[in-house]
C-alpha positions as CSV (number, residue, x, y, z in Angstrom):
1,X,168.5,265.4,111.2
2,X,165.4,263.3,110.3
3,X,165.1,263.1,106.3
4,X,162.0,261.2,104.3
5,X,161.8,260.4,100.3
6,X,158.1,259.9,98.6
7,X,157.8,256.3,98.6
8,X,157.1,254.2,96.1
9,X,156.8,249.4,95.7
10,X,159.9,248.5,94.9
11,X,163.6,249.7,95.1
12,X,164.0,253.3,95.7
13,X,167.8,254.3,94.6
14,X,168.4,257.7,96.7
15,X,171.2,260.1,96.0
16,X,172.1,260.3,99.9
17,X,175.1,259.8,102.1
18,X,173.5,257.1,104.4
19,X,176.1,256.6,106.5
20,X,175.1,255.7,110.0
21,X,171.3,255.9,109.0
22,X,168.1,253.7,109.2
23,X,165.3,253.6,106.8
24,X,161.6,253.2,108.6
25,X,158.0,253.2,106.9
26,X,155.1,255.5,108.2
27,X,154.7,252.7,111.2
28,X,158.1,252.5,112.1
29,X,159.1,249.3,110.6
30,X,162.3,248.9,109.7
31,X,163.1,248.8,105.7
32,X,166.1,246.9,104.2
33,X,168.9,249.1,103.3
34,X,172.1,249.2,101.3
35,X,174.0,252.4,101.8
36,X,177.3,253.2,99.5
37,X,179.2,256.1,99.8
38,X,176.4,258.8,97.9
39,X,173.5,256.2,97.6
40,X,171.3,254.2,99.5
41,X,169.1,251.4,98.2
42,X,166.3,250.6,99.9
43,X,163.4,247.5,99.4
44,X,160.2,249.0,100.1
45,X,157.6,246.3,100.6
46,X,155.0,247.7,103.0
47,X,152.2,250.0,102.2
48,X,154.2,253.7,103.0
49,X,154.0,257.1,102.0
50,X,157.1,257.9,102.8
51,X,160.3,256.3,103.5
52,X,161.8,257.9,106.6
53,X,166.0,258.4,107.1
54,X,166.9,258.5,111.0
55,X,170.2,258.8,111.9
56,X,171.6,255.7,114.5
57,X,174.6,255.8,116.8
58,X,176.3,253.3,114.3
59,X,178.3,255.2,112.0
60,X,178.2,252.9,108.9
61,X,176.2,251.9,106.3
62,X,173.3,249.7,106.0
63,X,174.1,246.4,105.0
64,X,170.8,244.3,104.5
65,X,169.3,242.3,101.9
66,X,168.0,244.4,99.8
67,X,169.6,243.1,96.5
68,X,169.0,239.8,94.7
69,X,172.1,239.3,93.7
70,X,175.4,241.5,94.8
71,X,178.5,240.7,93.8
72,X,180.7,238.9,95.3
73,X,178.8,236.4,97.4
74,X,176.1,236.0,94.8
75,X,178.3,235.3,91.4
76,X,181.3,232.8,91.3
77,X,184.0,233.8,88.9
78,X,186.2,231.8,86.1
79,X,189.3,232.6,84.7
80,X,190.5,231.2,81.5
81,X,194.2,231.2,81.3
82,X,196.1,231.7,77.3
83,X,192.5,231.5,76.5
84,X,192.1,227.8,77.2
85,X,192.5,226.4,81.3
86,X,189.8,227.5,82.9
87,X,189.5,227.8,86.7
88,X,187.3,229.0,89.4
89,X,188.6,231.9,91.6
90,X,187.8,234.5,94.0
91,X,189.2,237.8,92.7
92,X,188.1,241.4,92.9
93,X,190.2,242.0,89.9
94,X,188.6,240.4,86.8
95,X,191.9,241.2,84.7
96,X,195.2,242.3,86.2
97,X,197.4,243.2,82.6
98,X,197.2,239.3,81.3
99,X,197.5,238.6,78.0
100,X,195.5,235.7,76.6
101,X,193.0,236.2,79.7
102,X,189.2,236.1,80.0
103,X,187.4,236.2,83.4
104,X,183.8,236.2,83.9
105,X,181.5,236.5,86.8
106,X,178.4,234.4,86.7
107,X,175.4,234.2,88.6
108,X,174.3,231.9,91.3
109,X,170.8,231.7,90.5
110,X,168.5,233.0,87.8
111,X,166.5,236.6,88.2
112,X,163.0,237.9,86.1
113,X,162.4,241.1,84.7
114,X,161.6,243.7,85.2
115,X,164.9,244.4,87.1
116,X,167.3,246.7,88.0
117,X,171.2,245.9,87.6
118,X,174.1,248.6,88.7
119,X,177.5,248.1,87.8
120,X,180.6,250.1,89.4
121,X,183.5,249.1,87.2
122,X,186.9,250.7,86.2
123,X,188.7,250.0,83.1
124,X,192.4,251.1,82.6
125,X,193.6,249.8,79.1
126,X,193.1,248.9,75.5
127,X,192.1,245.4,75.8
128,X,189.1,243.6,74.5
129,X,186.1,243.3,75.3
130,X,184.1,243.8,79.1
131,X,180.6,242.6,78.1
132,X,177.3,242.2,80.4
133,X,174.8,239.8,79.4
134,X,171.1,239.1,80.9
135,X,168.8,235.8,81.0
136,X,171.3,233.4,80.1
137,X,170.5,229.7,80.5
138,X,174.3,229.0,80.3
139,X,177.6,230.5,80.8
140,X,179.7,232.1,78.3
141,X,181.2,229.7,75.9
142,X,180.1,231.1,72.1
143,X,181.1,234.6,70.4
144,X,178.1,236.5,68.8
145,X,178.3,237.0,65.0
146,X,180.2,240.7,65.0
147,X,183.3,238.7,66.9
148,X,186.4,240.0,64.9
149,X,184.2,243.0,63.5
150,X,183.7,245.0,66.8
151,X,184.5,242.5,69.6
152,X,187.2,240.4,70.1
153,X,189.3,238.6,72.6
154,X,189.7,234.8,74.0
155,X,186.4,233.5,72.1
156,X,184.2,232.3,74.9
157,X,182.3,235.4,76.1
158,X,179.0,235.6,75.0
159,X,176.7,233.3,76.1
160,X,174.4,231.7,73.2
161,X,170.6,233.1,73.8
162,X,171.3,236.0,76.1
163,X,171.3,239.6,75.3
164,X,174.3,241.1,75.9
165,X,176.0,244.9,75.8
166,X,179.5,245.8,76.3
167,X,182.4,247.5,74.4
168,X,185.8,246.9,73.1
169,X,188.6,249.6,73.0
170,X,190.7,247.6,70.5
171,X,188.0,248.7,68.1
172,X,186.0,251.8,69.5
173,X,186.1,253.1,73.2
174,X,182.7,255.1,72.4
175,X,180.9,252.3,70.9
176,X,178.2,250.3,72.8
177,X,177.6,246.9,71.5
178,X,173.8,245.2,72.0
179,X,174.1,241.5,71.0
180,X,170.6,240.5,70.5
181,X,169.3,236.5,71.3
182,X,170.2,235.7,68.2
183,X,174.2,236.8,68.2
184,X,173.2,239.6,66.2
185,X,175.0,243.0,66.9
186,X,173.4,246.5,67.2
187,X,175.8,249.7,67.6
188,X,174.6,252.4,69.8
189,X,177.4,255.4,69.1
190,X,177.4,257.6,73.1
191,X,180.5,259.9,72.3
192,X,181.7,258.9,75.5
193,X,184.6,257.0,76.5
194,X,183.7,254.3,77.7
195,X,187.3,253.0,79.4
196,X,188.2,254.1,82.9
197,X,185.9,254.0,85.9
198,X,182.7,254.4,84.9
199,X,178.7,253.8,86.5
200,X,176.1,251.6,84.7
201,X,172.4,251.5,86.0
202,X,170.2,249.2,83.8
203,X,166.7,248.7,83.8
204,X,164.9,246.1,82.2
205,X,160.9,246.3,81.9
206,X,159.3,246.2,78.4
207,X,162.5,247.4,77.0
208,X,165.8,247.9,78.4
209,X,167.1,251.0,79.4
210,X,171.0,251.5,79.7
211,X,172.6,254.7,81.5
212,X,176.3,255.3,82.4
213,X,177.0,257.7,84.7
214,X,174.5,260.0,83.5
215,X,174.5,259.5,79.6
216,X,171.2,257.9,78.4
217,X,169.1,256.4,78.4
218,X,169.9,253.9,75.8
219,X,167.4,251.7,74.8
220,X,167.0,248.2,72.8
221,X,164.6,245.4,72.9
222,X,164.7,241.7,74.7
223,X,162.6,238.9,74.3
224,X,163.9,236.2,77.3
225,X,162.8,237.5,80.4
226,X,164.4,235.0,82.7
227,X,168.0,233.6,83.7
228,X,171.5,234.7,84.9
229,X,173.3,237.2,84.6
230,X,177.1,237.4,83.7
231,X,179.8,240.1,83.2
232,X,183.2,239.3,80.8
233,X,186.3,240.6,80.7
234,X,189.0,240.0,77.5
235,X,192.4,240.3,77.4
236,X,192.6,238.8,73.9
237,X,196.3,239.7,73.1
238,X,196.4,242.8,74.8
239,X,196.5,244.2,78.4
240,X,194.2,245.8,80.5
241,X,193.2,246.0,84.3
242,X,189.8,245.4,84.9
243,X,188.1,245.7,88.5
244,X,184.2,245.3,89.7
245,X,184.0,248.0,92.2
246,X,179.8,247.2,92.6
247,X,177.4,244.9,90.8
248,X,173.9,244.4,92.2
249,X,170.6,242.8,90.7
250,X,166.8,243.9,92.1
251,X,163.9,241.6,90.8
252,X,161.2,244.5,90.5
253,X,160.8,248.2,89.9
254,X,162.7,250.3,91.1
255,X,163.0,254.3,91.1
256,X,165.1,256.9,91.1
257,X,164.9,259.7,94.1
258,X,167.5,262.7,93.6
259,X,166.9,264.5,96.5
260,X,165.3,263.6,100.4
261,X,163.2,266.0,102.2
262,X,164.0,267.5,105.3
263,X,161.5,266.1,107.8
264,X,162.1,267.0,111.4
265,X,164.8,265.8,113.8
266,X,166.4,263.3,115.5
267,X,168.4,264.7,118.1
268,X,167.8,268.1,119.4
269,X,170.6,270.3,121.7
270,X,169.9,273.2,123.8
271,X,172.4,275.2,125.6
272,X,171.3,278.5,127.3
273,X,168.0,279.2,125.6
274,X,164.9,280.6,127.9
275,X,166.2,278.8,131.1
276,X,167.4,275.7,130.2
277,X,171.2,275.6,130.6
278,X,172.0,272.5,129.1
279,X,169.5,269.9,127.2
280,X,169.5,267.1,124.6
281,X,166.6,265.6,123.9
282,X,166.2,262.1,121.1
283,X,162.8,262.4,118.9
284,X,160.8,259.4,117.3
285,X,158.1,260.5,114.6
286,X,155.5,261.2,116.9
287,X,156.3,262.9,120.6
288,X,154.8,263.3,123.8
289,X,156.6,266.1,126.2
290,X,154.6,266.0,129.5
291,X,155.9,268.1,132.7
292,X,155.1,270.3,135.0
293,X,154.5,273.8,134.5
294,X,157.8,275.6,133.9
295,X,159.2,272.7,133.1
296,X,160.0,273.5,130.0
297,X,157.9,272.4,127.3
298,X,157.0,275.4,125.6
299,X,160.6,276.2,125.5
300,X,161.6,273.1,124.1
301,X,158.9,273.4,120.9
302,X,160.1,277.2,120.5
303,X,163.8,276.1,120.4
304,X,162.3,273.0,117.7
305,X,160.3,276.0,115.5
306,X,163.9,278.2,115.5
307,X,165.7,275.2,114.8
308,X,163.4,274.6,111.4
309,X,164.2,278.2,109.6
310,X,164.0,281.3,111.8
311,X,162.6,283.0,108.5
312,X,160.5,280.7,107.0
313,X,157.2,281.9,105.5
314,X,154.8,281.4,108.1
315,X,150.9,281.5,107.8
316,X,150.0,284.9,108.9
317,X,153.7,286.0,109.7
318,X,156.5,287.1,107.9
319,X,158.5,285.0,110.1
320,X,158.9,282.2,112.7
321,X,160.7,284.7,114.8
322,X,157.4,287.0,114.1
323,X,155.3,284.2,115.4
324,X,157.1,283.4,118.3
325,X,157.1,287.1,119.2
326,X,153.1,287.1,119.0
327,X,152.8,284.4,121.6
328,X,155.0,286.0,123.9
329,X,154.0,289.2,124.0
330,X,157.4,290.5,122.6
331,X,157.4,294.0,121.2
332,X,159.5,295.4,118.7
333,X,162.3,297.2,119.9
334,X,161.4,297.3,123.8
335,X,161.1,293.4,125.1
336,X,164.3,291.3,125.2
337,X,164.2,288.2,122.7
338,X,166.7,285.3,123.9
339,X,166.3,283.4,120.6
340,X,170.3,283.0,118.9
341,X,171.2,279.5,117.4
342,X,174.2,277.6,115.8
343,X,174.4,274.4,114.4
344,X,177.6,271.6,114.8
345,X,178.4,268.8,112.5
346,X,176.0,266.2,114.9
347,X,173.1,267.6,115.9
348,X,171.1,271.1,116.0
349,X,172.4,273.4,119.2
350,X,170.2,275.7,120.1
351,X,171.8,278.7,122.9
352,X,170.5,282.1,123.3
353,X,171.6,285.6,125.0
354,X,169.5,288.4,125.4
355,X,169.4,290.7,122.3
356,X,167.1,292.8,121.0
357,X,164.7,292.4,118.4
358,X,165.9,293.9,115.8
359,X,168.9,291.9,116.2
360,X,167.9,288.2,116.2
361,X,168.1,287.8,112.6
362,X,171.7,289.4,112.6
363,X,172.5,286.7,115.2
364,X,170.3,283.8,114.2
365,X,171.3,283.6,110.4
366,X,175.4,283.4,111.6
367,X,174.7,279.8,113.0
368,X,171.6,279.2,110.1
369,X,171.3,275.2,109.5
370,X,169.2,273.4,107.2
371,X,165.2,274.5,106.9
372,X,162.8,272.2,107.9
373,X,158.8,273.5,107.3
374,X,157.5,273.2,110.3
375,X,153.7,274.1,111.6
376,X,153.4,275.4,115.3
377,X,149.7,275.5,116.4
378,X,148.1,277.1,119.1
379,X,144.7,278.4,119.8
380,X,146.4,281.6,120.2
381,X,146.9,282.0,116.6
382,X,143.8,280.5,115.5
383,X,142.5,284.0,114.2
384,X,145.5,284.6,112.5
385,X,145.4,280.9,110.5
386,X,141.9,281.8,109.2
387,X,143.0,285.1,107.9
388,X,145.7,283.3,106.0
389,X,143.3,280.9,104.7
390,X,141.1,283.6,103.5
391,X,144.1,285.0,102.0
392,X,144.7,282.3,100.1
393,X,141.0,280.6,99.2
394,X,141.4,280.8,96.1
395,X,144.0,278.3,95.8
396,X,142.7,276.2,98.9
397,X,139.1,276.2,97.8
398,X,140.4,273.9,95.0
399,X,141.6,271.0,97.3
400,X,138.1,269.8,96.9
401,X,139.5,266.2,98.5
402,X,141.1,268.1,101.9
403,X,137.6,269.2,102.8
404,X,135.4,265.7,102.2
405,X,138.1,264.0,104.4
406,X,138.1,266.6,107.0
407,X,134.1,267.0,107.0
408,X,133.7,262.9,107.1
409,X,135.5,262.6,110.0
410,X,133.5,265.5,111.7
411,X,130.2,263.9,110.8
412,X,131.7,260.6,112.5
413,X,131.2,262.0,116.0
414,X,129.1,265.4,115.4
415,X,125.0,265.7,115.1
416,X,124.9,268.0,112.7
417,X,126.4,266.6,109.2
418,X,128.3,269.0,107.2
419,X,129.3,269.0,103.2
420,X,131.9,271.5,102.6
421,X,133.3,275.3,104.0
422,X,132.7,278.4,101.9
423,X,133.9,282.2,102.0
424,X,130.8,284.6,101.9
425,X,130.3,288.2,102.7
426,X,129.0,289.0,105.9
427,X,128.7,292.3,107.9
428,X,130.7,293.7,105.6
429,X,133.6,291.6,105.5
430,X,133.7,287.9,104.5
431,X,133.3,285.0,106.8
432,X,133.8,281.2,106.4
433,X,130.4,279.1,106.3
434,X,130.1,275.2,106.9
435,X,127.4,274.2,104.6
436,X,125.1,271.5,106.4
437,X,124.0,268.5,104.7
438,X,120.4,270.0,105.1
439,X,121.1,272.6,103.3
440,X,121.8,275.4,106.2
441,X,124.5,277.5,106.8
442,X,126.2,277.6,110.0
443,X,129.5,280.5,110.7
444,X,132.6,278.8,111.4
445,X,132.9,281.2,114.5
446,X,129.8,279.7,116.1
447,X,130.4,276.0,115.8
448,X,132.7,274.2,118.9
449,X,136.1,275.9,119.4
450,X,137.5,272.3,119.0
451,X,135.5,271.6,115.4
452,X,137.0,275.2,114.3
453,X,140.4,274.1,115.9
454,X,140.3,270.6,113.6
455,X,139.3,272.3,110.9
456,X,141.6,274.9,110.0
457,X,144.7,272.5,112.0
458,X,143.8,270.0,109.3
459,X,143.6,272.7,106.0
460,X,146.4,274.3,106.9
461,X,148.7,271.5,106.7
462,X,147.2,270.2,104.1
463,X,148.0,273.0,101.9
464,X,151.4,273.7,103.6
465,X,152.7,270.1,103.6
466,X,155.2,270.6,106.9
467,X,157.5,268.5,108.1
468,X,156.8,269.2,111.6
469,X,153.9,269.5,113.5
470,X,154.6,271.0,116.7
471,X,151.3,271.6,119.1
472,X,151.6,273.3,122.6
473,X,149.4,272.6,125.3
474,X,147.3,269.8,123.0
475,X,143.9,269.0,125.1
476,X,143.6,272.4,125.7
477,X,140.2,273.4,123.9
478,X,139.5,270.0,122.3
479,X,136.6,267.3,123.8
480,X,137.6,264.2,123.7
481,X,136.2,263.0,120.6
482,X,137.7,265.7,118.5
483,X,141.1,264.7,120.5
484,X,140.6,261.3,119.2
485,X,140.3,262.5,115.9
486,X,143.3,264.3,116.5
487,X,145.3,261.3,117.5
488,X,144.0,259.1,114.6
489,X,145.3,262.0,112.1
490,X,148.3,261.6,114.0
491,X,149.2,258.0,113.0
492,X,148.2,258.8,109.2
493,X,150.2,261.7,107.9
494,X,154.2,261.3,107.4
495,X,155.6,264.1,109.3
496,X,157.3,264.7,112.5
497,X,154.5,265.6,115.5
498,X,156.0,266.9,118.9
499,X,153.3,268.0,121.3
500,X,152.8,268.6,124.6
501,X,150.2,268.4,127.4
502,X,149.8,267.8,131.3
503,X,147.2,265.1,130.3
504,X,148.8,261.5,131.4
505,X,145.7,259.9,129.2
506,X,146.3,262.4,126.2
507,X,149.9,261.3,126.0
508,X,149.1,258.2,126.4
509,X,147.3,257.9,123.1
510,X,149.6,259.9,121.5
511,X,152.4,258.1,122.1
512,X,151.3,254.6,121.0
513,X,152.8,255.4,117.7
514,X,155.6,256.7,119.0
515,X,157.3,257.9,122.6
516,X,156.7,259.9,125.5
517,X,159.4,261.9,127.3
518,X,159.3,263.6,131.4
519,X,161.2,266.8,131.4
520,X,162.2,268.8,134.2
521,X,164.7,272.1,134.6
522,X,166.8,271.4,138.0
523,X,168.3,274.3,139.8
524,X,171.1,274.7,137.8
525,X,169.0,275.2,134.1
526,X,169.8,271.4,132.9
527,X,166.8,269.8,131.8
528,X,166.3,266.0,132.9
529,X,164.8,264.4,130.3
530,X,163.4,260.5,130.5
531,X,161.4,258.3,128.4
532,X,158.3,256.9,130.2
533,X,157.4,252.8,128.9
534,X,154.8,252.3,130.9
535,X,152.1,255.3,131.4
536,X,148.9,253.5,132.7
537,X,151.0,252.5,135.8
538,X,151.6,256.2,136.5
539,X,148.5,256.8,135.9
540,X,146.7,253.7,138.3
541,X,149.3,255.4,140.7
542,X,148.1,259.2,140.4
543,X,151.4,260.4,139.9
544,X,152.2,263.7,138.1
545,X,154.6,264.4,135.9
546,X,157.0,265.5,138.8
547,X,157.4,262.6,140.3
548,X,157.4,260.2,137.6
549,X,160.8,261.6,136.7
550,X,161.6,261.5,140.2
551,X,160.9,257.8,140.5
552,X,162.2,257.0,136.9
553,X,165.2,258.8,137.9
554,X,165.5,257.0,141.1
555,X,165.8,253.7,139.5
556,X,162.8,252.9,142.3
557,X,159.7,250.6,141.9
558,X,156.8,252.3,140.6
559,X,154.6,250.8,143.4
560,X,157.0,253.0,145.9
561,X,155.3,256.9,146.9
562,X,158.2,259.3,146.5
């Protein structure tokens, strides 16, 4: 499954199970990642809309720079023994039931707000105090004016000119104590316990807000901006275990993202669908299927559509099964309809028998998997797009912004200049009318089939938002300089685009952004599937689509006729 988050400068914190996946802009290039189990950090530093989640054939986490400091190899830790010997140690455990004890981890080098700061810890005991302190110029060696009040412990914890929260159990296990940078202390009551194993995310801008787990946020005031960072833990005369199970600093803003988006796929399996047997086919962002005729391609972006919600709402349908019906002439009740899917625990499968209509539903929604909005256009269902967006002008007319872009781009490469679209009566009915910059009125239905194509293509997903384009048969109806326009939209918008075409020059274009796959159907219904690298050598060579994959497949040197 292929998933994207909204992007945003900065860190972008994402509620998401990342093992085994890869985080890529909206031109491919690789983002640093940091994946934990349930969250993945990500350092977005390149002009994106979206951040895209691909799932690798490594099946662990990301483990790049992303943080400016993580604990351990960023912090060194101390250890004062009875209060008094210090020494330098490498310990996961910053108390292990000592009396007497204080460890601390401190910084290698200094950060700048605004930051972010996330600390994993567990606390098991009634001990003193575990305290975390920002912008320090030194390392802890004072105690703040409330020491003996509502913090305690071996008395070298607090570092002088820092601001500092923490708690102490041997006073208050709900009490959060803010040491301003003048040792002052602040009490901020939670009504939370504040011992055991807990998750603090800090964010430090203007002010500093404080959540644990998710109580907060707490807020309180700093003036020093700049320094290291530090994190105590006090034994004082009592006993406690203490343990660091995640500490990590980001210099910047950074941004909370609940939940990702389903965008499209990364690994599609077919098994007995329309023909094809057996198939698996890997997908990039942007896909070119080229092939022969009954090669499969149609079959491959119908098993793609099913895949992405057999009942999703589709413009002008009820259904994606409805629409998939429509362009193949299926009838209700009489046709057969081989469309019946599952779904396994590594990738989409896709198989089919041959049921009746009434029964796909019965049959698809025993396997159903996880919805992906997808787009299929055709210029079969062109008529039925426009009645959808009549359907729903009301609401489109509004998207004032959808129609300058599309209409600028027209003008780029058409005589005639055109403003805007309206919906007018006409003949009885109403009728969409592209208002010219002169002033005159021209029907949608008598302007190019390939400007009326454009058009409504781009509305529609502009007021849908998919995360899959899919597009059968792609030249088909278009000039070349709408194509082009085509293509350019193509490397713009963050969603998934699988299309095919017989064109080798079409997919070459297409697939500069992305890949281009050969597909065949032997005679026993597996589908050969191969990536082509280099198209304008086929091309010089006047080879079709059929023997490309015959040469590819031979291992044989593209200057050899097979």
């Amino acid at each position: 499954m292929l998933y994207r988050v909204r992007a945003k400068q900065g860190l972008l914190i994402i509620n998401f199970d990342a093992k085994g996946y890869y985080a890529l802009d909206d031109n491919k290039r690789v983002l640093n990642a940091y994946g934990e189990k349930g969250k993945l950090y990500v350092d977005v530093n390149t002009k994106t809309r979206y951040v895209y989640l691909f799932k690798a054939n490594e099946n662990e986490y990301p483990r790049d720079k992303v943080f400016t400091l993580l604990y351990p190899e960023d912090f060194k830790m101390v250890k004062y023994e009875g209060c008094e010997k210090r020494t330098e140690v490498k310990d996961k455990t910053l108390l292990n039931n000592e009396k007497n004890s204080l460890a601390y981890l401190y910084s290698k080098k200094e950060v700048e707000a605004p930051l972010y700061l996330e600390l994993s810890y567990c606390y098991e005991g009634e001990a003193d105090n575990l305290l975390l302190g920002l912008f320090s110029e030194n390392e802890p060696d004072n105690v703040p004016e409330c020491h003996g009040k509502v913090l305690g412990g071996c008395s070298k914890y607090y570092s002088k000119g820092s601001v500092a929260v923490g708690f102490d159990p041997h006073y208050s296990k709900t009490d959060l104590v803010v040491i301003n940078e003048d040792g002052k202390c602040e009490i901020l009551k939670t009504n939370k316990d504040l011992t055991g194993c807990h998750n603090l995310k800090l964010f430090a801008t203007h002010k500093i807000g404080l959540w644990i787990d998710e109580y907060g946020p707490l807020t309180f005031n700093f003036s020093r901006h700049k320094g290291s960072v530090y994190l105590v833990a006090n034994s004082g005369g009592n006993t406690a275990r203490v343990e660091v199970n995640f500490l990590g600093v980001y210099e910047g803003e950074a941004t909370t993202v609940d939940k990702v988006e389903k965008a499209g796929f990364s690994e599609v399996e077919i098994k007995d669908f329309r023909g094809i047997a057996y198939g698996k086919l890997n997908l990039d962002r942007v896909n070119v299927i080229i092939g022969a005729n009954n090669a499969g391609k149609t079959t491959i972006l119908d098993a793609i559509y099913l895949l992405s919600g057999p009942e999703q709402k589709i413009p002008g349908f009820n259904t994606s099964l409805e629409l998939l019906a429509y362009l193949h002439d299926v009838k209700k009740g009489n046709n057969k309809f081989i469309y019946r899917f599952y779904n396994t625990a590594t990738s989409p499968v896709l198989r089919g028998d041959e049921i009746e209509y009434y029964d796909i539903l019965k049959y698809v929604n025993a396997g159903k998997g996880e919805e992906v909005k997808a787009l299929y256009l055709s210029p079969r269902l062109l008529h039925r797009y426009i009645k959808f967006i009549k359907d729903n002008w009301e609401e489109i007319s509004n998207y004032t912004e959808i129609f300058t872009d599309i209409f600028n781009e027209i003008n780029e490469i058409n005589v005639e200049e055109y403003l805007t679209m309206t919906l007018e009566p006409f003949g009885g009915t109403y009728t969409f009318y592209l208002i010219r910059k002169d002033g005159k009125r021209v029907r949608l239905n008598d302007v190019g089939e390939g400007v009326k194509i454009y058009i409504i293509s781009r509305i529609l997903y502009e007021y849908l938002k998919p995360s899959i384009i899919l597009w059968d048969d792609i030249e088909s109806h278009l000039n070349p300089s709408i194509l082009g326009k085509v293509i350019a939209w193509f490397s713009n918008i963050p969603s998934q685009v699988i299309v095919t075409t017989h064109n080798l020059d079409v997919a070459k274009d297409i697939a500069k952004d992305g890949k281009c796959v050969v597909i065949d159907i032997d005679k026993d219904g597996i589908l050969r599937v191969e990536e082509v690298q280099d198209l304008e050598e086929y091309k010089k060579l006047g080879l079709d689509s059929r023997a490309i994959i015959r040469v590819i497949r031979s291992g044989k040197s593209k200057t050899v006729n097979p």
